[in-house]
C-alpha positions as CSV (number, residue, x, y, z in Angstrom):
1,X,-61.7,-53.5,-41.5
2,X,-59.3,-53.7,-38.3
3,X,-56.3,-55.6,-39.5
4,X,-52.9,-56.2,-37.4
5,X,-51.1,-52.9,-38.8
6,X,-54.0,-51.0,-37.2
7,X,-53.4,-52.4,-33.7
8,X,-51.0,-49.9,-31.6
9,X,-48.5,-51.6,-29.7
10,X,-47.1,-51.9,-26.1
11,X,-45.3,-48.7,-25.2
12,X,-47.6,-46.0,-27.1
13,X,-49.4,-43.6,-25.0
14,X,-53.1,-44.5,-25.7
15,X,-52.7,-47.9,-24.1
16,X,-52.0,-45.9,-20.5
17,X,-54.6,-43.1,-21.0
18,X,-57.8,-43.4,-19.1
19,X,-60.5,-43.5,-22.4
20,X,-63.2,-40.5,-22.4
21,X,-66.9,-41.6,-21.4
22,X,-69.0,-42.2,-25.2
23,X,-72.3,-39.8,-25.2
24,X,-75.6,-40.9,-27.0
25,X,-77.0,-40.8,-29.8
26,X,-73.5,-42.4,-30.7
27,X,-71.9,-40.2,-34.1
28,X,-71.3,-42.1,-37.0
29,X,-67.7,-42.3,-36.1
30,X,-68.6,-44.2,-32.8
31,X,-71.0,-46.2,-34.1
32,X,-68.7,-47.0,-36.9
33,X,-65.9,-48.1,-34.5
34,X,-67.7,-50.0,-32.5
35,X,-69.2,-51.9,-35.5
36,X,-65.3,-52.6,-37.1
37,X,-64.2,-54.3,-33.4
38,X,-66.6,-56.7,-33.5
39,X,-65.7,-57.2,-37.2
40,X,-62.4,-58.1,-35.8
41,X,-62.7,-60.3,-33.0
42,X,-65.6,-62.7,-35.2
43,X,-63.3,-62.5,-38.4
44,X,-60.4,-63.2,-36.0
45,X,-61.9,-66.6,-34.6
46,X,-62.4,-67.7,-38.1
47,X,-59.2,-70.1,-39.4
48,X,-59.9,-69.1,-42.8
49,X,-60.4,-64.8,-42.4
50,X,-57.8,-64.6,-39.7
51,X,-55.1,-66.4,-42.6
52,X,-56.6,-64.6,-45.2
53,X,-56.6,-61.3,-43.7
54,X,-53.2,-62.0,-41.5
55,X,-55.0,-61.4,-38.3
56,X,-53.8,-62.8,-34.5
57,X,-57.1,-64.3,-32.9
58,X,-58.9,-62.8,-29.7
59,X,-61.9,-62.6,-28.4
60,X,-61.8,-58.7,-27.1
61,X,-60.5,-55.7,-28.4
62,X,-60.7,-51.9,-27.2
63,X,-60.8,-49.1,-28.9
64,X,-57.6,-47.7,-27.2
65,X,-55.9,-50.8,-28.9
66,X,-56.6,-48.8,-32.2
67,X,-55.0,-45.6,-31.0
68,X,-59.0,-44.2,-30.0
69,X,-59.3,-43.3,-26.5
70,X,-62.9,-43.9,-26.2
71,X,-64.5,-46.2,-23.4
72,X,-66.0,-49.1,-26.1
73,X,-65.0,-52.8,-26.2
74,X,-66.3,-55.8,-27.7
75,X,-66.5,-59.5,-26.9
76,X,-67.3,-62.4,-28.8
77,X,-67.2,-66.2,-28.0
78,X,-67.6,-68.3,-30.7
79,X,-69.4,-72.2,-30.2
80,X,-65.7,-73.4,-29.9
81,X,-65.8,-71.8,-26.7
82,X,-68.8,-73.1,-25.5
83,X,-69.7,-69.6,-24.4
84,X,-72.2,-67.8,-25.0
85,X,-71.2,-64.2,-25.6
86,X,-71.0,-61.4,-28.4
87,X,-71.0,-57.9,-27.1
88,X,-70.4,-54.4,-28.0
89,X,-70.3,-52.5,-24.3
90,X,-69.8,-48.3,-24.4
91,X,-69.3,-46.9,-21.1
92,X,-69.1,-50.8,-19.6
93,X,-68.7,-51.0,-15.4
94,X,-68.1,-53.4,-12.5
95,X,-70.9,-52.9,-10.5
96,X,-70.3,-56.0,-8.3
97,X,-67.8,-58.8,-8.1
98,X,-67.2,-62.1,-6.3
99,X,-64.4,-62.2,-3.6
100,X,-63.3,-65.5,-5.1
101,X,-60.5,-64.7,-7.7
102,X,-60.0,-66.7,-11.1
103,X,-57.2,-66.6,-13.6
104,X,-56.2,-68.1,-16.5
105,X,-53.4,-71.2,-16.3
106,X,-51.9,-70.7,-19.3
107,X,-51.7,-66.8,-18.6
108,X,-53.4,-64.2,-20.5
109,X,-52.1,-62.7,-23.9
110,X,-53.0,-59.3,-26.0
111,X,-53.4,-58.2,-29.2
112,X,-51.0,-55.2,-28.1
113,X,-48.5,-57.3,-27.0
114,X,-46.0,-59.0,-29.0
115,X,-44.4,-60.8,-26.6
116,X,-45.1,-63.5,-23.8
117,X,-45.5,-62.6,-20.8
118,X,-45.7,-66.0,-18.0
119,X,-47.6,-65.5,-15.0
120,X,-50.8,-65.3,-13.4
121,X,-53.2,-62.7,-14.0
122,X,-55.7,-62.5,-11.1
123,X,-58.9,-61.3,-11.6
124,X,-62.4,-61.7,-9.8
125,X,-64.1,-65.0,-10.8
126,X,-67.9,-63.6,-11.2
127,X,-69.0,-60.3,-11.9
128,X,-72.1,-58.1,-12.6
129,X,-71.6,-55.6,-15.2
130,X,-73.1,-52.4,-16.7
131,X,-73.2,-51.3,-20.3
132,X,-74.6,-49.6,-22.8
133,X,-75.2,-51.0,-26.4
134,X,-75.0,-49.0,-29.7
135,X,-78.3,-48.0,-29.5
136,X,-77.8,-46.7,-26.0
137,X,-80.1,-49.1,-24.2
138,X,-78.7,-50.5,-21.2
139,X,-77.2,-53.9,-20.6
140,X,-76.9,-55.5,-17.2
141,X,-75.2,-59.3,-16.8
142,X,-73.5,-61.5,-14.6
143,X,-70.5,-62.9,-16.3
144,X,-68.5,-65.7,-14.8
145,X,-65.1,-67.6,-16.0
146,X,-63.9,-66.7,-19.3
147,X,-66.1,-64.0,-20.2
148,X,-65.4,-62.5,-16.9
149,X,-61.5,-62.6,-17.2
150,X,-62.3,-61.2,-20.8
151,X,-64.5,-58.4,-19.4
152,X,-62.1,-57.2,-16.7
153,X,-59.0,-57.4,-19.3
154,X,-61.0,-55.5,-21.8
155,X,-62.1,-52.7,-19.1
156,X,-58.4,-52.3,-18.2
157,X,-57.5,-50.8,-21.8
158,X,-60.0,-48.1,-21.1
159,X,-58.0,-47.3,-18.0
160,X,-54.9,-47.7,-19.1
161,X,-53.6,-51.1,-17.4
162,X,-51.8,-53.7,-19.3
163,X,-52.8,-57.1,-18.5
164,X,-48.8,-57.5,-17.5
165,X,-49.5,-55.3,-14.5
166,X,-51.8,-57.7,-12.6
167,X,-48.7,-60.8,-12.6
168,X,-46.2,-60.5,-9.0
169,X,-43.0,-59.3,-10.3
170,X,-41.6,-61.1,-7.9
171,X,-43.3,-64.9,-8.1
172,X,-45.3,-64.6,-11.9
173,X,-46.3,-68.1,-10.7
174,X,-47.3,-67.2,-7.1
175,X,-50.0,-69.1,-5.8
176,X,-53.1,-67.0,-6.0
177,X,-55.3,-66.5,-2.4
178,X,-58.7,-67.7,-2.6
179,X,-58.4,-68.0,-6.3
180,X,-58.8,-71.3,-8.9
181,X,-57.3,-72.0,-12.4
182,X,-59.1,-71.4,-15.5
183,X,-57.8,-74.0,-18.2
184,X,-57.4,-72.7,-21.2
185,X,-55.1,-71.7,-24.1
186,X,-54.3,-68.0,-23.6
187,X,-57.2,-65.8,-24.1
188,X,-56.3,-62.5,-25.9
């Protein structure tokens, strides 16, 4: 089980190294890993595991974010959200996106990150993505909103981009061209 010690942290390497395509069949390790993130992020989103087990709560984590520089995420909404999303993607693309931008109003927070970081995060408000599951079957979806923001934040770690890199220096505030605000407390 993935607890808060296992987490790396701003500053290590892994979180700016670009993660190395996953091959199928997946070896037990991978499989393995993939299985333990999505332990995390459901146990995380439950009051009672995430006390018990002194976890911070997200709904994505990438396996860069414990130290493995493979290209694996997962997702999970749970019906608090009112989403409807739980997903383990290997070798996950972009294969389309919206020109309309979206970002989070109360900014966007990360498990690797200990700090707050104020600003707006832009990122594209619908896109279609590519994946592959454990058993190597593809997925294909549109995600828009939440999920989406998730999605792209999640495909940053495996490219080594911080969600910090998106916010203007300069204005963290800045108003956002051709973009709307997502309300919501900040996603991790």
């Amino acid at each position: 089980m993935i607890r808060m010690k296992d987490i790396i942290r701003e500053g290590h390497p892994t979180l700016r190294q670009r993660s190395e395509e996953v091959s199928f069949p997946l070896s037990e390790e991978d499989r393995l890993l993939s299985e333990d993130l999505m332990e995390y992020v459901i146990n995380s989103q439950d009051d009672e595991l995430a006390e018990k087990y002194d976890i911070r709560p997200g709904v994505g984590i990438a396996a860069p974010q414990v130290n493995k520089a493979k290209r694996i995420f997962a997702l999970h909404f749970d019906e608090s959200t009112r989403e409807d999303l739980s997903i383990i993607a290997i070798n996950p693309k972009i294969i389309s996106h919206s020109v309309e931008k979206a970002y989070l109003s109360a900014g966007e927070g990360c498990l690797s990150v200990d700090r707050a970081v104020p600003g707006y995060v832009p990122r594209y408000a619908r896109i279609t993505i590519k994946a592959f599951n454990t058993q190597g079957e593809e997925i294909k979806m549109r995600l828009k909103g939440l999920p989406a923001i998730a999605f792209q934040h999640e495909l940053d770690h495996l490219n080594g981009v911080m969600f910090f890199d998106h916010i203007d220096p300069n204005n963290p505030f800045a108003e956002i061209e051709n973009a709307f605000a997502i309300e919501r407390d900040s996603a991790e």
